[in-house]
matplotlib code that plots the C-alpha trace (Angstrom):
import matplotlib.pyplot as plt

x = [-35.0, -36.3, -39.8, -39.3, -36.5, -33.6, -33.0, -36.3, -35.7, -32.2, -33.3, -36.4, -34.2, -32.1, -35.0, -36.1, -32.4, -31.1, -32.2, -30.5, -33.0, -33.1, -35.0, -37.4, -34.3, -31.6, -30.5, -28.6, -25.2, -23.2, -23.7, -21.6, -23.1, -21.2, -22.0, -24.9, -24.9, -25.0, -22.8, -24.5, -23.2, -25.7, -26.2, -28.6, -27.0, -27.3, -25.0, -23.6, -22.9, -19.7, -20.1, -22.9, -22.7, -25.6, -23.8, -20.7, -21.7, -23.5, -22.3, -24.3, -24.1, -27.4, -27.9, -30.5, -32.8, -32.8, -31.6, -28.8, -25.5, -23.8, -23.1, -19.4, -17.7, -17.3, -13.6, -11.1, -10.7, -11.4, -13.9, -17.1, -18.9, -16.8, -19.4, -17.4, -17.4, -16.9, -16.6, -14.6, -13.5, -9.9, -8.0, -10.3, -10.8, -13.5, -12.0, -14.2, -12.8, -13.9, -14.6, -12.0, -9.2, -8.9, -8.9, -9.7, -10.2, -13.3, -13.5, -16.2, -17.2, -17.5, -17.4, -14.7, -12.0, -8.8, -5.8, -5.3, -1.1, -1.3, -2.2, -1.6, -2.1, -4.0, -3.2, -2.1]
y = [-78.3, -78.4, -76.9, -73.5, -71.1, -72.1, -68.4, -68.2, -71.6, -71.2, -68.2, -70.0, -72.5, -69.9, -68.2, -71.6, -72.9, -70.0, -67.0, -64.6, -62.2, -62.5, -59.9, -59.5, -57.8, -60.8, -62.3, -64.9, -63.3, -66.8, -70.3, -73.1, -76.6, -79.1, -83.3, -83.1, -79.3, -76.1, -72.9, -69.6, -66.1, -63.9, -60.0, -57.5, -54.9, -51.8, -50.0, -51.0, -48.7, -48.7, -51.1, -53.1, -57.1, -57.8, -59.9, -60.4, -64.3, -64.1, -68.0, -70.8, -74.4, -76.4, -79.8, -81.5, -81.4, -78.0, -78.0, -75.5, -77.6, -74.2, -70.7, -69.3, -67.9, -64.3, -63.0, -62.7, -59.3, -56.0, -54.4, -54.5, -54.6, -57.5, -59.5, -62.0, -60.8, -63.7, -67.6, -70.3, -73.7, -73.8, -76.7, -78.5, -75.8, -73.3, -69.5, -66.6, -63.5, -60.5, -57.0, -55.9, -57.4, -61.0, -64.3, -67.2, -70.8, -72.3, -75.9, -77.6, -79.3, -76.8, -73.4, -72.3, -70.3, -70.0, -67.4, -68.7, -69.1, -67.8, -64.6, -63.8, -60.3, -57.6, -56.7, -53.2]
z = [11.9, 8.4, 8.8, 9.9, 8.4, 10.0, 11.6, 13.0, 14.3, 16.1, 17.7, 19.5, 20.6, 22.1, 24.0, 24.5, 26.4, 28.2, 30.6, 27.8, 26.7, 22.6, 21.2, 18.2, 16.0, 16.5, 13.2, 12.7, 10.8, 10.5, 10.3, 10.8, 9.8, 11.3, 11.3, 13.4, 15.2, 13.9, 15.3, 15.1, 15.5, 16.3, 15.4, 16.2, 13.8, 16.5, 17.8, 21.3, 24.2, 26.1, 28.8, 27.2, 27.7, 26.3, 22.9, 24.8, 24.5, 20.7, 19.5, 20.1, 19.0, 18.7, 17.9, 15.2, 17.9, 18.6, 21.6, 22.6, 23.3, 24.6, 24.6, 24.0, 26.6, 26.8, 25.2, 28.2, 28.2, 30.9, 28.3, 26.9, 24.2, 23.1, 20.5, 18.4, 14.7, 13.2, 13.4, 11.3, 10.8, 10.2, 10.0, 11.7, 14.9, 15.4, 15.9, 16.7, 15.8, 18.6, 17.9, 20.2, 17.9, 19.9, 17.7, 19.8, 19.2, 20.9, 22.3, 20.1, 22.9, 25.9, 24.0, 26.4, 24.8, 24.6, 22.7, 19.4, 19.7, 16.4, 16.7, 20.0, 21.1, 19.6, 15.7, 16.1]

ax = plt.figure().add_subplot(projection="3d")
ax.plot(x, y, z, "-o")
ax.set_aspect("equal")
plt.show()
């Protein structure tokens, strides 16, 4: 992954690796170097419709190959749009903060989630 900017790069692996359509407007907003994968959030920075599933799933990990090791599992929650906001490494487990106020922590290995027992429930 060194020849090509890494953005442009984890975003043809991603068209590459899974039927999810990635358009020409995905950025990558975060990313997560890890020993020998990355984690990216993705973003496409427009504004999402009621209903909409379409970034539901936006975190992918992707190994030095540039292969895509998976794709987070969608927040458990009865609404959408649901994108995760934003990832982190915190004592020594990746959470993925959702736009609908759910903090999970993600399984490095699977990307299934689960409630952080932290912060259980919604903030307000």
């Amino acid at each position: 992954m060194n020849s090509m900017n890494v953005s442009d790069e984890v975003l043809l692996a991603i068209k590459k690796n899974t039927s999810i359509n990635i358009s020409h407007d995905v950025t990558v907003k975060q990313k997560l170097s890890l020993e020998s994968t990355i984690i990216v959030r993705l973003d496409h920075g427009k504004s999402i419709s009621r209903g909409d599933q379409t970034l539901d799933r936006n975190v992918y990990m992707i190994d030095e190959d540039g292969e895509v090791v998976w794709q987070i599992e969608a927040c458990p929650v009865d609404e959408s749009p649901k994108p995760y906001m934003n990832i982190e490494m915190v004592d020594g487990e990746l959470k993925a903060g959702n736009w609908v106020g759910v903090d999970l922590i993600v399984d490095i290995k699977s990307g299934l989630v689960a409630p952080d027992p932290k912060k259980m429930g919604r903030p307000w």
